[in-house]
C-alpha positions as CSV (number, residue, x, y, z in Angstrom):
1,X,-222.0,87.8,118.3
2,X,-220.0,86.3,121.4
3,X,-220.2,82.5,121.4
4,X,-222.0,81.4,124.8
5,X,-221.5,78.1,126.1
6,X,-223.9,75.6,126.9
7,X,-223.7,75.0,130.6
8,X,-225.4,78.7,130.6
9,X,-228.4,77.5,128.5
10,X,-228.7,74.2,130.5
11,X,-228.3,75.9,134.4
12,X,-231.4,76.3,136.3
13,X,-231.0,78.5,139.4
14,X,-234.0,77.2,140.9
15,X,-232.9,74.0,141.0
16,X,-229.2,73.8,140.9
17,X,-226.9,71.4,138.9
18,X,-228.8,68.2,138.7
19,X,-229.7,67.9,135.4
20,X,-230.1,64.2,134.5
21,X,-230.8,64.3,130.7
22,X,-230.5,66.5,127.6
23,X,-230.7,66.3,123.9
24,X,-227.7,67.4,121.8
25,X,-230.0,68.5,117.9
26,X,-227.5,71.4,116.7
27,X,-227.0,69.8,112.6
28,X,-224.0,69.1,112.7
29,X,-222.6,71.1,115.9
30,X,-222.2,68.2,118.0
31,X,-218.7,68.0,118.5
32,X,-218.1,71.6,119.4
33,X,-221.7,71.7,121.5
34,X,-219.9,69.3,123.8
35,X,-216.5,70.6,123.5
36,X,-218.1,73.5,125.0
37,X,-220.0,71.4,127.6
38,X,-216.7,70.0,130.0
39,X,-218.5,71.3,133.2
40,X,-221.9,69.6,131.7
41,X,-219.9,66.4,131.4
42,X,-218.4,66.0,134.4
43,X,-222.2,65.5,136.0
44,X,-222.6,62.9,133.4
45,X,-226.1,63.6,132.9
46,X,-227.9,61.0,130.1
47,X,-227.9,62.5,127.0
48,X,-229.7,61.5,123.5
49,X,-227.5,62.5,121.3
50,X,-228.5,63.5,117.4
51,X,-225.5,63.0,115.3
52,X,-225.5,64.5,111.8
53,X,-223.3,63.2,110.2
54,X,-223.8,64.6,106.8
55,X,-223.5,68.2,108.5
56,X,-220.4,67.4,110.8
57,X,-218.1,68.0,108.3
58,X,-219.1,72.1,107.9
59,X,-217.8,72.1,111.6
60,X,-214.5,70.3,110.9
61,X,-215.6,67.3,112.6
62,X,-216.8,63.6,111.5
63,X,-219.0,60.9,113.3
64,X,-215.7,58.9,114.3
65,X,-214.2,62.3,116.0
66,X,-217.6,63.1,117.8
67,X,-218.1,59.5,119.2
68,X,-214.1,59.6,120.6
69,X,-214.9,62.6,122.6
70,X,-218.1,61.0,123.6
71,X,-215.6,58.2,124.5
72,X,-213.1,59.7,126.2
73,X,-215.9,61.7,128.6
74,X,-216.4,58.1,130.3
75,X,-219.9,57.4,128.1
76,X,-221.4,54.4,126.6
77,X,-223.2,55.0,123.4
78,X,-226.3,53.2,122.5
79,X,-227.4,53.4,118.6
80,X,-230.9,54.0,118.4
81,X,-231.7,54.4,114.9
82,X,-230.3,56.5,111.5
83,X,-232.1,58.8,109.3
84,X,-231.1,60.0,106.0
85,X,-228.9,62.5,107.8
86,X,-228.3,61.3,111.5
87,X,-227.4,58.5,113.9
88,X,-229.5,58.8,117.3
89,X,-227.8,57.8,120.2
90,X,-228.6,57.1,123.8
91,X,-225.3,58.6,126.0
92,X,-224.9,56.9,129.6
């Protein structure tokens, strides 16, 4: 199965580009969900972000890696709260 990116998932022809939030929940995907996402980011929409961090590893990726990229897409990160599993953030 082809690989789609997000941006198609997260477009709405009715009304455009102007998302202004999202959740990221793909266990452990994260990193590669936004990887994907570069078009997404630019609009810097907010996004609450669920890290697994227990999962990121089957993706070749760790909390410290995911929260660069967050970084280096001009975000502030806002820790919410940790489960057993995941750190919740708040993305601006």
């Amino acid at each position: 199965m082809r690989q789609k990116k997000p941006e198609r998932f997260l477009a709405c022809p009715k009304c455009g580009s102007n998302l202004k939030k999202t959740e990221v929940n793909v266990e452990g995907a994260e990193q590669k969900c936004l990887e994907g996402a570069t078009k997404l980011l630019k609009e810097k929409p907010r996004i609450l972000l669920e890290a697994h961090w227990a999962f990121l590893p089957r993706y070749g990726s760790d909390l410290q890696s995911l929260l660069k990229l967050v970084e280096l897409h001009g975000y502030e990160k806002l820790w919410l709260d940790e489960t057993h599993v995941a750190n919740h953030y708040w993305l601006n």
